[in-house]
C-alpha positions as CSV (number, residue, x, y, z in Angstrom):
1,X,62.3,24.1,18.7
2,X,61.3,22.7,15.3
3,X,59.6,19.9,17.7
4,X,58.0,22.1,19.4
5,X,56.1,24.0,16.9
6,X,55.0,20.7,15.0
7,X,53.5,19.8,18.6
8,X,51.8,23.0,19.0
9,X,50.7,22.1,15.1
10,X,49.2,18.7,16.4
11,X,47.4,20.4,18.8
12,X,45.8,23.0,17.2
13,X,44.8,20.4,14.4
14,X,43.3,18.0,17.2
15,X,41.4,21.3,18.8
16,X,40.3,22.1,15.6
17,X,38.8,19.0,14.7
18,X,37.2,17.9,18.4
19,X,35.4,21.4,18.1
20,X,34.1,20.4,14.9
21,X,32.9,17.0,16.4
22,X,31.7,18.4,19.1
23,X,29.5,21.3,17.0
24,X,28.6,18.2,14.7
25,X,27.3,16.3,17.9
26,X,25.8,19.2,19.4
27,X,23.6,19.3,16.3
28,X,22.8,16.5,16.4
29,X,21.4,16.1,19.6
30,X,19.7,19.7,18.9
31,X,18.2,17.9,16.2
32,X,17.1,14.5,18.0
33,X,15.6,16.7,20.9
34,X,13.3,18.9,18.1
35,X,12.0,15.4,17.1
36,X,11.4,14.3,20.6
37,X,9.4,17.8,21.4
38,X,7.6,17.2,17.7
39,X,6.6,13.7,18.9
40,X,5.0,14.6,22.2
41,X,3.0,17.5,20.3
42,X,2.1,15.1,17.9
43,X,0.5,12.8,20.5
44,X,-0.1,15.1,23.6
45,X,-1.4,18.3,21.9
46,X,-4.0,19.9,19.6
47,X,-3.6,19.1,15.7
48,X,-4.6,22.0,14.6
49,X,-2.8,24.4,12.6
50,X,-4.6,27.9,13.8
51,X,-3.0,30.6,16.2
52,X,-3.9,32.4,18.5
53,X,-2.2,35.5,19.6
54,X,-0.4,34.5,22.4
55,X,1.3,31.5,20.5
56,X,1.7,33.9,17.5
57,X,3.8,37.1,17.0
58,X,3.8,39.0,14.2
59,X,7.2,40.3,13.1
60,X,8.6,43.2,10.6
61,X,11.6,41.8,8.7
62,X,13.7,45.1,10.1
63,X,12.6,44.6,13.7
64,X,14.1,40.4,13.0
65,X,17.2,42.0,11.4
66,X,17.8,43.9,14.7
67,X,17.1,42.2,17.7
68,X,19.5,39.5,18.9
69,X,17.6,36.2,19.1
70,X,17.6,36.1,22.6
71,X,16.3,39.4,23.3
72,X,13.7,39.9,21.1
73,X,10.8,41.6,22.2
74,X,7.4,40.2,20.1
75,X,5.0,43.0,18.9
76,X,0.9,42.3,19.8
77,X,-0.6,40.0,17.4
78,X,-3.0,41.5,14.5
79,X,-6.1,40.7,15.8
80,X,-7.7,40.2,12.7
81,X,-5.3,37.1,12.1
82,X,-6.4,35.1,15.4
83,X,-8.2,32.4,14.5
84,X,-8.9,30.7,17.5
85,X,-11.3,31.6,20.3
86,X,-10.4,33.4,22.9
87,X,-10.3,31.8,26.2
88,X,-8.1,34.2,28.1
89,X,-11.1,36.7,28.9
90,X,-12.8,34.1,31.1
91,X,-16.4,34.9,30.1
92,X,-18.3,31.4,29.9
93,X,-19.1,29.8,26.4
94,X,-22.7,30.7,25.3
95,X,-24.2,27.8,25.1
96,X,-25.6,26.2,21.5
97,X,-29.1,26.5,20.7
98,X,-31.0,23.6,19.3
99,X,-31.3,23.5,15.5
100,X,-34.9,23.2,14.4
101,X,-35.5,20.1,12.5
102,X,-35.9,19.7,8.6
103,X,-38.8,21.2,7.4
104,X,-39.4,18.7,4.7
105,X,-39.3,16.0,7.1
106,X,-43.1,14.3,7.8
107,X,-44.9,15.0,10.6
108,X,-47.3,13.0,12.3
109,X,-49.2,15.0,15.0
110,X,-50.0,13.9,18.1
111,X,-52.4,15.6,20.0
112,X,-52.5,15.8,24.0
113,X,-55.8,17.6,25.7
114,X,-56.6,17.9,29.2
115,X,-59.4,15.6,30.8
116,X,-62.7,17.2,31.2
117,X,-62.4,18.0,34.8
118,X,-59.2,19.7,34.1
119,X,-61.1,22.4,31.2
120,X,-63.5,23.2,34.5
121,X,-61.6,26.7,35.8
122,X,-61.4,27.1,39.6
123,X,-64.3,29.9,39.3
124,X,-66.3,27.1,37.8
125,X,-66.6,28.1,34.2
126,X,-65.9,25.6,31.1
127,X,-62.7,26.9,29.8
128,X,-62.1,27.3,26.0
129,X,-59.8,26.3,24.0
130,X,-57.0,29.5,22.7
131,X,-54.5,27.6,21.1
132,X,-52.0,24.9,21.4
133,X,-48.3,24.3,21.8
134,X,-46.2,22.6,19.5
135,X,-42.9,20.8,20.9
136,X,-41.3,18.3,18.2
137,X,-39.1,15.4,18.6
138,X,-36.8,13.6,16.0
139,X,-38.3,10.0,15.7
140,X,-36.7,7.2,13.0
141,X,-38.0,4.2,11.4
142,X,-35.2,1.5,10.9
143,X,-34.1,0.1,7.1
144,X,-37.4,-1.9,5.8
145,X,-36.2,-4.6,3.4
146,X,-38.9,-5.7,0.9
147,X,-39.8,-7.1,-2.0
148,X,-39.9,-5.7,-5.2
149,X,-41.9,-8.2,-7.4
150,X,-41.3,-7.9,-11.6
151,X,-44.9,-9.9,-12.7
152,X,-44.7,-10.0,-16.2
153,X,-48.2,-11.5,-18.5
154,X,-47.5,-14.1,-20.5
155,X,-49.7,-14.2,-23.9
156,X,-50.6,-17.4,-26.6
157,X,-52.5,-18.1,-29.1
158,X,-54.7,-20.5,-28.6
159,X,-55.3,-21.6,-32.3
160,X,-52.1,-21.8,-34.0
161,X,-50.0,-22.1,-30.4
162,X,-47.0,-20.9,-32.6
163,X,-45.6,-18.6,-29.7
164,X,-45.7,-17.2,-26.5
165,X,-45.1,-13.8,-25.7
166,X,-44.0,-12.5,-22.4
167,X,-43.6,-8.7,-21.5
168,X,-40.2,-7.9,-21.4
169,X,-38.8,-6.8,-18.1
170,X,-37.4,-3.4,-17.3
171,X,-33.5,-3.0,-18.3
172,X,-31.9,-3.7,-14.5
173,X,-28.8,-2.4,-13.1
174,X,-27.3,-5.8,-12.8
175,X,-28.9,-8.3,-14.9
176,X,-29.9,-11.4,-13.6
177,X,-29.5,-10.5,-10.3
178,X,-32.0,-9.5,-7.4
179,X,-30.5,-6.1,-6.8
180,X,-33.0,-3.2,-7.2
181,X,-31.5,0.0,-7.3
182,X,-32.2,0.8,-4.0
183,X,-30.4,-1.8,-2.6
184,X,-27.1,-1.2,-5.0
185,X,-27.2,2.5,-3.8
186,X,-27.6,1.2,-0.2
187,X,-24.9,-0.6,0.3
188,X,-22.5,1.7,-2.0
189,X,-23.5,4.7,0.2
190,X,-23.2,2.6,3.4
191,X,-19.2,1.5,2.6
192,X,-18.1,4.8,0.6
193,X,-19.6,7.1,2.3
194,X,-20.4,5.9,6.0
195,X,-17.5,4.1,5.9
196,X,-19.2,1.0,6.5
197,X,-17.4,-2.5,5.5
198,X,-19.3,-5.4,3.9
199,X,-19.0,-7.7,6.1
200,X,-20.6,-5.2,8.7
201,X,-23.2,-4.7,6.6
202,X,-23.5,-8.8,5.4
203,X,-24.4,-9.0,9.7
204,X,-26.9,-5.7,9.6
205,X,-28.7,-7.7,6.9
206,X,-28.8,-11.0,8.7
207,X,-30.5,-9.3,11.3
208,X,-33.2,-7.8,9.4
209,X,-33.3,-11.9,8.3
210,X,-31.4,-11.3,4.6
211,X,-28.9,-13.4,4.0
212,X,-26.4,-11.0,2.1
213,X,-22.5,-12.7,1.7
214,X,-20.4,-9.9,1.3
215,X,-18.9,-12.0,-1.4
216,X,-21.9,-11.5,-3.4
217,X,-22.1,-7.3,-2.8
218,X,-18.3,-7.3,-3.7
219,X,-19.3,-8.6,-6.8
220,X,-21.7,-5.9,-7.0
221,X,-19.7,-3.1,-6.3
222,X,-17.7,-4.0,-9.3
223,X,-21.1,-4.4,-11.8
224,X,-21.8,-1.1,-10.4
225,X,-18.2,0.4,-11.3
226,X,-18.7,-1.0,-15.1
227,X,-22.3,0.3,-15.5
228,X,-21.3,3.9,-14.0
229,X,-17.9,4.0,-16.1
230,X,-19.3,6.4,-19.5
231,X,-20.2,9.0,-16.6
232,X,-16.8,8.6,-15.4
233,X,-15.3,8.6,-18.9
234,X,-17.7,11.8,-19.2
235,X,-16.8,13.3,-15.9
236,X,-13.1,13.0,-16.8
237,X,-13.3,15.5,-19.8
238,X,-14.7,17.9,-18.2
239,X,-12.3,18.0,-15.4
240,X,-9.5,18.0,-18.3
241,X,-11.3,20.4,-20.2
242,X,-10.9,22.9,-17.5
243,X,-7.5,25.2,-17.4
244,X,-7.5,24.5,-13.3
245,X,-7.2,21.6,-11.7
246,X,-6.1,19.9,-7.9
247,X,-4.5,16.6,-7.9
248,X,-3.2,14.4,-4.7
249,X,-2.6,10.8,-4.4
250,X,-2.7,8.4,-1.1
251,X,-2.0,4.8,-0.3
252,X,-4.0,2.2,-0.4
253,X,-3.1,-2.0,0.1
254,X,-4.3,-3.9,-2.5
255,X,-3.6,-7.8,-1.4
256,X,-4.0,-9.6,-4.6
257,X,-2.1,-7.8,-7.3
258,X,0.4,-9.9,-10.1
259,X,4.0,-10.1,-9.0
260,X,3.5,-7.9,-5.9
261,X,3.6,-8.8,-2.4
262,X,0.2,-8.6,-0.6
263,X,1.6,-6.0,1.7
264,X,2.9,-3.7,-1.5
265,X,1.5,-0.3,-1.5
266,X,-0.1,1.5,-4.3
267,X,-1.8,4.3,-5.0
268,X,-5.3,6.3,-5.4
269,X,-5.5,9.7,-7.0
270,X,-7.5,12.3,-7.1
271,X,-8.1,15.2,-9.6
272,X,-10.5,17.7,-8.5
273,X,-11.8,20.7,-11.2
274,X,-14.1,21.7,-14.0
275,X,-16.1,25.0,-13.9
276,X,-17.5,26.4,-10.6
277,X,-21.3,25.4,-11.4
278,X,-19.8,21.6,-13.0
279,X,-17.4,20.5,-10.3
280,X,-15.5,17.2,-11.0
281,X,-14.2,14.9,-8.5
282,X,-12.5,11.9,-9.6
283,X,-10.5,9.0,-8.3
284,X,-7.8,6.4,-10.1
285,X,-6.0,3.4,-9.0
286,X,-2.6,3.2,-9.5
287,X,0.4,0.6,-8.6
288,X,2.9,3.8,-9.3
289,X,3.2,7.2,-7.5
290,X,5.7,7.8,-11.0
291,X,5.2,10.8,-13.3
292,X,4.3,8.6,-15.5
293,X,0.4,8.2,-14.2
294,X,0.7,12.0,-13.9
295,X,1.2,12.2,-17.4
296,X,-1.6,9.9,-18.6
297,X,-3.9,11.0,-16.5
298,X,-3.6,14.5,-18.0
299,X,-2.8,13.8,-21.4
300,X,-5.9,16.0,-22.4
301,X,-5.2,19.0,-19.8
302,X,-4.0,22.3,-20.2
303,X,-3.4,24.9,-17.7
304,X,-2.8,25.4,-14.1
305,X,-2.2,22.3,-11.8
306,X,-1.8,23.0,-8.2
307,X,-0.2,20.2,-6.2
308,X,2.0,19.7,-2.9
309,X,5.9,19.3,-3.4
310,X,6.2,16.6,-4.6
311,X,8.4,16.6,-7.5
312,X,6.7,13.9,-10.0
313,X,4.2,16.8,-10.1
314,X,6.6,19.6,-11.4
315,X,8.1,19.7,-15.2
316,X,5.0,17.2,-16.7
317,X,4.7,19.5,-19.8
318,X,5.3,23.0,-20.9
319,X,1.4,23.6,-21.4
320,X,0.7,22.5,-17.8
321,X,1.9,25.4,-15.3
322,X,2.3,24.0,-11.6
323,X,0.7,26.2,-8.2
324,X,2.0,25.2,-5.2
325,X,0.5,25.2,-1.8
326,X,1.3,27.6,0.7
327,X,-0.7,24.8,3.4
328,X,2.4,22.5,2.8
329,X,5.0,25.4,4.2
330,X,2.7,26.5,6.7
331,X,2.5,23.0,8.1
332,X,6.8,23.2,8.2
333,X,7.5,26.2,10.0
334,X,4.6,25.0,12.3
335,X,6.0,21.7,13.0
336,X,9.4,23.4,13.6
337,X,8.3,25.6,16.2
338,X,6.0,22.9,18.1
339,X,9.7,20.7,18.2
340,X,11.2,24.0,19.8
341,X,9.1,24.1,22.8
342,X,9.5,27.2,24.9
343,X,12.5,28.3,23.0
344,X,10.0,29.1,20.5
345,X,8.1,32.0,22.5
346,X,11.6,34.0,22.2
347,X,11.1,34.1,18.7
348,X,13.2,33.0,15.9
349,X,13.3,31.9,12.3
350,X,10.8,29.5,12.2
351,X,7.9,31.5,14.1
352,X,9.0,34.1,11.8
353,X,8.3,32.2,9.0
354,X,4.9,31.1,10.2
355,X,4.0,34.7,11.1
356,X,5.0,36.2,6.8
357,X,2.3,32.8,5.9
358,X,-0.6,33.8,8.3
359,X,-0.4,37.4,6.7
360,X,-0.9,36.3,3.2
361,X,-3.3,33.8,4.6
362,X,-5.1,37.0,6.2
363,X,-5.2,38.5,2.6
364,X,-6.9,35.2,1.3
365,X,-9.6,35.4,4.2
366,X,-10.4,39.1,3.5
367,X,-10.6,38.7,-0.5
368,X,-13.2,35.3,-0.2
369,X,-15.7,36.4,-1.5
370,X,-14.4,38.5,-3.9
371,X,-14.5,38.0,-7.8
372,X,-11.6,36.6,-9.6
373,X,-10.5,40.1,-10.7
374,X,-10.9,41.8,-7.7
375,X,-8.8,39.0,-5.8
376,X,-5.9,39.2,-8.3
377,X,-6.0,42.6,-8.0
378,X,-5.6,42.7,-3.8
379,X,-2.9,39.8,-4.4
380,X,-1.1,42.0,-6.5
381,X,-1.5,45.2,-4.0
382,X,-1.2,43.2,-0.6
383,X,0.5,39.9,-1.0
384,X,3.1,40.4,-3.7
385,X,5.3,43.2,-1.3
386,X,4.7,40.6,1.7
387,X,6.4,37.7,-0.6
388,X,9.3,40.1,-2.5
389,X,10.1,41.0,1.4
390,X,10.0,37.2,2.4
391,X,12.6,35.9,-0.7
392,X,14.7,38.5,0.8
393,X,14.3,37.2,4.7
394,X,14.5,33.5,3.0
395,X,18.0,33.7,0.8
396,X,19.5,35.5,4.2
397,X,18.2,32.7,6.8
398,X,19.2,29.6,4.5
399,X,22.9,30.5,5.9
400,X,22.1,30.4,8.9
401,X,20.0,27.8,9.8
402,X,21.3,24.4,10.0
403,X,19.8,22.8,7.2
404,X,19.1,19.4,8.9
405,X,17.1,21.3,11.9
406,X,13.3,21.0,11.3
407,X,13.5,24.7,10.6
408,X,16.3,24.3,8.0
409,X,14.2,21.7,6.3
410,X,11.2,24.4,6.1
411,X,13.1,27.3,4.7
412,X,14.6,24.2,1.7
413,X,11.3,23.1,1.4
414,X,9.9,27.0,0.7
415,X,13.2,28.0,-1.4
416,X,12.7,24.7,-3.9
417,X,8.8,25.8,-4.1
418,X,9.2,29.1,-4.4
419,X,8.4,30.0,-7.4
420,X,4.9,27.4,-7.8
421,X,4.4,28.9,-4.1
422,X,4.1,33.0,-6.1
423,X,2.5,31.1,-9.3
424,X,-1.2,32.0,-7.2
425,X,-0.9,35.9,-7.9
426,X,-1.2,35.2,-11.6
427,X,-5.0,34.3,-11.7
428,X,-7.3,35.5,-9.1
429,X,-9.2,31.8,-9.6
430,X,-6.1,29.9,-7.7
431,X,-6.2,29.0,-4.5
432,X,-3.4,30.0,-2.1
433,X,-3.2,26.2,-1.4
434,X,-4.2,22.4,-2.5
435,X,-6.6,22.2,0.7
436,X,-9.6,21.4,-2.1
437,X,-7.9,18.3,-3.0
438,X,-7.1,17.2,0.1
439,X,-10.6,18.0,1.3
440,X,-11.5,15.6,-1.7
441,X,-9.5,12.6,-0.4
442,X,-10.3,12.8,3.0
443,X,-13.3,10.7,2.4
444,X,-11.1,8.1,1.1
445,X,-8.8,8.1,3.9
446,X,-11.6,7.8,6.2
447,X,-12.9,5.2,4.7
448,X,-9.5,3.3,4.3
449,X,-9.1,3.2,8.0
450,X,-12.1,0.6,8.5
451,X,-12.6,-1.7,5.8
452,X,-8.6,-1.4,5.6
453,X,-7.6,-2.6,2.0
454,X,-8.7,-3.8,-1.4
455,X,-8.7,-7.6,-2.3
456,X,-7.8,-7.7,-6.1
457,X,-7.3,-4.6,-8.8
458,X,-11.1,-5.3,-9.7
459,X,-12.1,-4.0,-6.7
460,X,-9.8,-1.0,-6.4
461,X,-10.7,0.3,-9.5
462,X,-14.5,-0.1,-9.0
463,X,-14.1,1.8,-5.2
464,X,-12.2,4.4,-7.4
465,X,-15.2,4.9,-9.8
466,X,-17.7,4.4,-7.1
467,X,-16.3,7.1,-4.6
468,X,-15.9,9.4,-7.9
469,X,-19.4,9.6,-8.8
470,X,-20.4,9.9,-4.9
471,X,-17.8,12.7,-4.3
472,X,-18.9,15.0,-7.5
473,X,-22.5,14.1,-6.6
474,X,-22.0,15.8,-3.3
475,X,-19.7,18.6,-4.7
476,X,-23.2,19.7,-7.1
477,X,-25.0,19.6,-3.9
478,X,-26.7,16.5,-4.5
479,X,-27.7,13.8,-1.8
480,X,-25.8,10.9,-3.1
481,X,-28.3,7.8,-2.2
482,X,-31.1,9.6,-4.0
483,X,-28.6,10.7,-7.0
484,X,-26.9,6.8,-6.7
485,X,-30.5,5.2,-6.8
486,X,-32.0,7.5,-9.8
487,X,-28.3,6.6,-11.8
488,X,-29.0,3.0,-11.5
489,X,-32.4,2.6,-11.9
490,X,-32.1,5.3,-15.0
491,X,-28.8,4.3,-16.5
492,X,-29.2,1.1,-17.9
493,X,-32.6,2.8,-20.3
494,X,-30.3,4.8,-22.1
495,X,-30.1,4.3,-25.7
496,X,-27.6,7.6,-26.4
497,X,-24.5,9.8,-25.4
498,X,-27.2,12.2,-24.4
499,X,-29.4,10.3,-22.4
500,X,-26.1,9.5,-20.4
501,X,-25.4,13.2,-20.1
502,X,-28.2,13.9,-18.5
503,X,-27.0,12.0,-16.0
504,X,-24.4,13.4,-14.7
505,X,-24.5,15.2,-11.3
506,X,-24.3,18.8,-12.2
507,X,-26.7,17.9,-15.2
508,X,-29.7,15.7,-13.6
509,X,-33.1,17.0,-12.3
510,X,-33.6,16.3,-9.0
511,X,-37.5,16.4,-9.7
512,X,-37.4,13.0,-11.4
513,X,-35.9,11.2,-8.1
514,X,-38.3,8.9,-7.1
């Protein structure tokens, strides 16, 4: 008998633990399969983000509480959250109308008549003349390369022939060198801003018959960087001197750097802020993605810091008060229910989730345009009830969710940040997310994906300096090659701090670009 029972033991022990396995296992392959489905998405389907309202359903937390998840019934989706067009109507697309050309662009006129027979009408009378139609068309000269030649008088005396005396030529952007402003801001705009690698631009210039090495314009670009660098040091203050700021780093392969493989990667970083009428975008090479960097590169800053998750960006100092982004767990609960496929139209936790964002995203849209106050004031009202009713929904879906399911890691990631994620209510200036400083590194990106990676330190830092005075020059609504050309041809005249200031993109006149 006692046999018996300690079989019956054995048994139960052994059912107990292949049910565990086989849960384990059936998690696992859950899990494998919402990576599969993720994957597809990621290389089948649209990138996007928005909804529209038949992949959206907006839920009440009782009506989640109630239904059982395979019965759930959706509600209609708010209209006034539907962000995508709707196709489902079937009416035909209106087609664009042509945008009318610059106005400040020449014009040449060209004028067509008839022949003199054709001005004879069919009665027999000279017809006369009532008006004229004007149709333009968009012509373009290519680049003209030419000479800029510095003739400066020479002057002796031809008594004493002591001395000669030679006018003095114009302080140049790069000494000694045969780059005129024009030229510098040329090539900087063409590889920062179109993206366009030297050595691309080394064969553009052969064909116009300029033998350019891109050896020598690398060398430029870092001339440039050193001239620019008291508008950077000036630019830099001002961002710091601000109590909001973005920051957000990215990679970039630097081939030539001491005691580090050529493959290593570092890191480029960007802090984006100031005052809305002196916007600041800056850039800084780093080997280290540490706190460390963080800390430097705000040793003079104070205030609110809005970030992703990552967590060299939280605790830097007591003075500095981090905002998280609300894009970040948007782009979770999305990826979670793209992996789930159909099982996703049924509802669930993770369309849930993604539903609670797009209302306080709905908020944000509403409130644009809105003053500071006012916008606090609505996020208080509107957004605040949404979020105390989503910490609720959170703390009771973290126990059941599986926390290594795509949808488990979306409700971690939201629970860790949620308190940066409410920090936005405080201050009607915040952002709901750290989209502006991702915006501000896009260009970078861009950029990184054709002329690929930086040869030594040198030149990362001077791509760094030379994509932060572009970037701000753009954010002050400036055109950068006409900004880049005045800087250099301007810059190296200036005898004090305040000539330099003047300088600066939210602080030049446009009316002295020449």
């Amino acid at each position: 008998m006692d046999a018996l029972k300690t079989l019956v033991m054995e048994q139960s022990a052994q059912i107990v633990e292949i049910t565990a396995e086989a849960a384990h296992y059936k998690a696992r392959l859950e899990y494998l399969e919402e990576q599969i489905r993720l994957m597809r998405h990621k290389r089948f389907g649209a990138s996007s983000e928005k909804s529209s309202a038949d992949q959206l359903n907006l839920f009440d937390e009782a009506e989640l509480s109630a239904l059982d998840a395979d019965n759930e019934v959706p509600d209609e989706a708010d209209d006034s959250l539907n962000e995508a067009d709707d196709t489902s109507t079937g009416k035909p697309k209106r087609r664009a109308r042509r945008k009318p050309l610059p106005p400040e662009l020449p014009r040449i006129r060209e004028e067509h008549d008839l022949t003199d027979s054709e001005k004879v009408c069919s009665c027999g009378c000279l017809m006369d003349k009532i008006g004229e139609e004007i149709s333009e068309q968009l012509e373009i000269i290519p680049a003209k390369v030419q000479v800029i030649q510095h003739v400066r008088f020479k002057y002796a005396c031809r008594d004493c022939e002591e001395g000669i005396k030679t006018a003095p030529l114009p302080p140049q952007p790069i000494p000694k060198s045969n780059a005129a402003p024009g030229l510098l801001a040329y090539i900087i705009i063409a590889k920062f801003m179109d993206a366009l690698p030297l050595y691309r631009q080394e064969t553009i210039f052969k064909r116009l018959g300029v033998f350019l090495p891109r050896s020598t314009m690398a060398r430029w670009m870092i001339q440039a960087s050193i001239l620019i660098q008291p508008l950077i040091n000036l630019m830099r203050d001002e961002v710091n001197g601000y109590d909001i700021q973005h920051m957000d780093e990215t990679r970039i392969q630097v081939l030539k750097e001491d005691g580090r493989a050529a493959a290593s990667q570092s890191q480029i970083w960007v802090q984006k802020g100031g005052p809305p009428d002196k916007m600041v975008i800056l850039y800084h090479y780093e080997i280290s993605r540490g706190r460390s960097v963080i800390e430097r590169l705000l040793v003079d800053f104070s205030g609110y810091l809005q970030t992703d998750g990552y967590s060299a960006y939280s605790r830097v100092r007591e003075t500095i008060f981090q905002v998280g982004c609300w894009a970040h767990a948007r782009r979770y609960f999305d990826e979670a229910v793209k992996a789930q496929g159909k099982k996703a139209a049924k509802g669930g936790k993770a369309r849930a989730g993604l539903s609670k964002i797009q209302k306080l995203y709905a908020i944000e849209k509403r409130i644009a345009d809105q003053s500071p106050e006012e916008r606090k004031r609505v996020r208080q009202e509107q957004a605040k009830p949404i979020l105390d009713e989503m910490e609720i929904w959170l703390n009771k879906s973290l126990l059941e969710v599986p926390p290594a399911s795509l949808t488990g890691k979306a409700l971690v990631y939201l629970r860790n940040q949620w308190v940066s994620l409410q920090r936005y209510l405080e201050d009607g200036r915040l952002s709901i997310d750290n989209n502006s400083a991702e915006r501000a590194i896009k260009p970078f990106v861009i950029g990184r994906k054709n002329w690929l990676f930086a040869d030594t330190p040198k030149g990362a830092h001077a791509s760094a300096a030379l994509y932060s005075l572009i970037e701000t020059a753009k954010a002050n609504g400036l055109e950068p090659y006409a900004y880049l050309r005045h800087v250099f041809k301007e810059l190296p005249k200036a005898k004090s701090l305040e000539d330099v200031e003047r300088l600066l993109p939210y602080n030049v006149d446009v009316k002295q670009f020449t």
